[in-house]
C-alpha positions in Angstrom: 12.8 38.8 -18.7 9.8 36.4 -17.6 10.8 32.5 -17.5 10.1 30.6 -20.7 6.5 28.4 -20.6 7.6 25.8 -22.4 8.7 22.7 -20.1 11.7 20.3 -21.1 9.6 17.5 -20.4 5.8 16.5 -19.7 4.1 17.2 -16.2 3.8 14.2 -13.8 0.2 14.4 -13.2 -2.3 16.8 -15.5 -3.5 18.4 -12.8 -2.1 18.6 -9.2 -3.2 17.0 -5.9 -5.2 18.8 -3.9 -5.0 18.9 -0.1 -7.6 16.4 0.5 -5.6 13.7 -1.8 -2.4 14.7 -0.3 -3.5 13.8 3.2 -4.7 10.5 1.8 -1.7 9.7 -0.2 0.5 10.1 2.7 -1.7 7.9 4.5 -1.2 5.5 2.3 2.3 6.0 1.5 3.0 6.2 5.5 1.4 2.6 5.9 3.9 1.4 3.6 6.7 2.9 4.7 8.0 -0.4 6.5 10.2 -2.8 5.2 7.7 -5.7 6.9 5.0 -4.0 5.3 6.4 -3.9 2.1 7.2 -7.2 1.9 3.7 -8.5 2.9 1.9 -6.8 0.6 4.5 -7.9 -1.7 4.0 -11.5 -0.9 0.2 -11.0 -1.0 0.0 -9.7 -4.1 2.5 -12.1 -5.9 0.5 -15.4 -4.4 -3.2 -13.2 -5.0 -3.8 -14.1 -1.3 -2.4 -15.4 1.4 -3.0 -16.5 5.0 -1.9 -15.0 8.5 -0.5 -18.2 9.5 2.7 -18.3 6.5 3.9 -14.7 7.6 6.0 -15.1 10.8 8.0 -18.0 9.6 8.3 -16.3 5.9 8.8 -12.8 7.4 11.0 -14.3 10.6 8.9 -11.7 12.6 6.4 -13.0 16.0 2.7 -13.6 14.8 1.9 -10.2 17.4 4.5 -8.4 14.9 2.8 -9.7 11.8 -0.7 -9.1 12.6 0.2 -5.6 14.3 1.8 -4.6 10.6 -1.3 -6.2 8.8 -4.2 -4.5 10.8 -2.1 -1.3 9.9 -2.4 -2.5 6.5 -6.3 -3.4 6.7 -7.3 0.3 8.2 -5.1 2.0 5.4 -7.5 0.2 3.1 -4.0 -1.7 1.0 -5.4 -5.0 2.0 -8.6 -6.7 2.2 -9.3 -9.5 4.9 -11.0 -12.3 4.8 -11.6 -15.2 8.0 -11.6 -18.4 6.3 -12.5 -20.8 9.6 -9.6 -20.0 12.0 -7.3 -17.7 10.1 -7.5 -14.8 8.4 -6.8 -14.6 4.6 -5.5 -11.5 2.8 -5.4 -9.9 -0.5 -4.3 -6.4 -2.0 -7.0 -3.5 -2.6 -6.0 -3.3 -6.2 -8.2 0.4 -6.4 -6.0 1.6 -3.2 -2.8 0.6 -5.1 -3.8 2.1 -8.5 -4.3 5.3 -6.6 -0.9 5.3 -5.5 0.1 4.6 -9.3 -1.9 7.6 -10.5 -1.2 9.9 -8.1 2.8 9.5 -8.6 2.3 9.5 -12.8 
């Protein structure tokens, strides 16, 4: 006897992800998969931006530290930067986080 069709509950996603958006969800998802990095962008997005120079005394991490974890940031495309004189400002890629959202609906 074949399986039944009918699903107990609704798909996740109407269609699903092909190999191309795979790779550049776990891209994503692999940038932020670091309790530093979570927090940042946490921080950043709660305040709308930020500056470098808060982050090592908020995060209790060395400036090298912080700015190694937001350049990996940056090049995944989660945050945007900004220099504003000497330092660097930052805020969230809103479009990089909503494809997270819709990917994992």
């Amino acid at each position: 006897m074949a399986p039944s069709q009918d699903l107990c509950c609704s798909p996740l996603s109407s269609e699903p992800l092909s190999a191309d958006d795979a790779e550049e969800l776990a891209a994503l998802l692999k940038a932020l998969a670091d309790p530093v990095r979570l927090r940042l962008v946490n921080m950043i997005a709660t305040g709308g931006d930020a500056c470098a120079c808060d982050f090592p005394a908020a995060l209790g991490k060395s400036q090298p530290t912080v700015s190694h974890h937001l350049t990996q940031l940056v090049k995944a495309g989660i945050l945007e930067r900004e220099q504003r004189g000497k330092w660097a400002w930052f805020t969230v890629n809103p479009a990089r986080l909503a494809a997270i959202r819709t990917a994992l609906r």
